[in-house]
Each structure stands twice: as C-alpha cells, then as structure tokens.
C-alpha positions in Angstrom: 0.0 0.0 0.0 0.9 3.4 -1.0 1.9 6.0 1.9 2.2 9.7 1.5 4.0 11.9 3.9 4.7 15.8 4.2 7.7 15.0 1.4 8.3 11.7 0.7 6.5 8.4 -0.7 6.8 4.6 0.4 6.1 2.2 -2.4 6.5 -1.3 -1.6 5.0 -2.6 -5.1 5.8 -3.9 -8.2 9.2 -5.2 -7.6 11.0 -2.0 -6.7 11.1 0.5 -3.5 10.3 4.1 -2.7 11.9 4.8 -0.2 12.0 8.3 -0.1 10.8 10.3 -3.3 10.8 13.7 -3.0 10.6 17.0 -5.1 13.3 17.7 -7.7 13.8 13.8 -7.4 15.1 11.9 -10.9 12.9 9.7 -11.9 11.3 7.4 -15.3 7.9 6.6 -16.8 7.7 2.9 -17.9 3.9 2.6 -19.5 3.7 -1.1 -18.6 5.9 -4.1 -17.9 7.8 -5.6 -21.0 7.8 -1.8 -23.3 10.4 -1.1 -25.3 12.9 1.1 -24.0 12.4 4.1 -26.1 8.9 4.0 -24.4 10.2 5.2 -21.2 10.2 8.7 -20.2 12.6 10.8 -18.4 11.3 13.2 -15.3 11.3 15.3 -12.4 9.1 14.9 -9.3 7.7 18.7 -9.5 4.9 18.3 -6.6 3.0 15.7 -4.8 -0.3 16.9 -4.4 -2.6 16.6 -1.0 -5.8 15.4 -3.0 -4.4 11.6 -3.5 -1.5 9.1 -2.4 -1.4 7.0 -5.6 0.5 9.9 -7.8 3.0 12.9 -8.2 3.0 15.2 -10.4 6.0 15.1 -13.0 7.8 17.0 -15.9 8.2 14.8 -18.3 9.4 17.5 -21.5 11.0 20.5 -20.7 13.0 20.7 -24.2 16.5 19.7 -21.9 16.1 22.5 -19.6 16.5 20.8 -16.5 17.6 23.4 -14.5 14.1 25.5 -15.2 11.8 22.5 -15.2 9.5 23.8 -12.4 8.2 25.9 -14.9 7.3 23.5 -17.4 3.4 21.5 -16.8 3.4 18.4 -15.1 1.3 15.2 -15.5 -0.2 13.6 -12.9 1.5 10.1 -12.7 0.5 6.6 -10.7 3.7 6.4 -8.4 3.4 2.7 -9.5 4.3 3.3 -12.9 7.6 4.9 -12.0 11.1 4.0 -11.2 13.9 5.7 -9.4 16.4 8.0 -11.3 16.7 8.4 -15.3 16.8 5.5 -17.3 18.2 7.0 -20.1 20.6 10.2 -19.8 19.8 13.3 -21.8 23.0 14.5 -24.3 23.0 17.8 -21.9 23.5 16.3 -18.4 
C-alpha cells in the first residue's frame, strides 16, 4: 500500500522501492511491464499533491532544460508506474 508523507513516498509494489521520493527527485515513466525502451520517459518529481496518495506530479518535456523545469506542466502520474532515477541520460546532463 501506497503511503504519502509531508515530502516523501513509500512504495512497496511492483518489484522496486520508494523509499523516499521527493521533489526535484530523478525519476522514469515505464507505461507497462515488457515496453520497449524508447517507451520510457525521463522526469522530475515537481509536486506531490494533497488530493491523493497513488500519484505525483511530473515534468516529463522541458525541451532539456532541467535546471528550469518547475516551470514546465506536469502530468499527474501513478507512483506505480515509476522508477527511481533516469533510465536513459539526456546528451546535456
């Protein structure tokens, strides 16, 4: 079962472990189990909102500008469709 706290999640499902995601935190998109890699998506944990405990809200496309992504729309995103850190690294990081 999913936990929220002030700033962090606890994830115990699907084979991997939150232990503590937070804002600004690294993480990927995989759409379902199996997908080919180029499926998966890049992002930034931008907020985790006090309405639910299943998602967070992440920038997925900020055009590479990382360092600026809080300004870019986020989707909001089951936590157990994510992973920790990128999978894939961007050419400008």
């Amino acid at each position: 079962m999913f936990s929220l706290h002030k700033n962090s999640i606890g994830n115990g499902q699907q084979g991997f472990l939150f232990n503590s995601i937070t804002m600004h935190k690294k993480v990927h998109y995989v759409p379902f189990d199996g997908c080919d890699e180029s499926l998966i998506e890049n992002g930034m944990v931008k907020e985790m909102p006090g309405h639910t405990n299943t998602s967070i809200r992440v920038v997925y496309s900020c055009g590479g500008n990382w360092d600026d992504f809080m300004n870019y729309t986020s989707q909001l995103t089951p936590i157990n469709k994510l992973g920790m850190g990128w999978k894939h690294n961007p050419l400008n990081l």
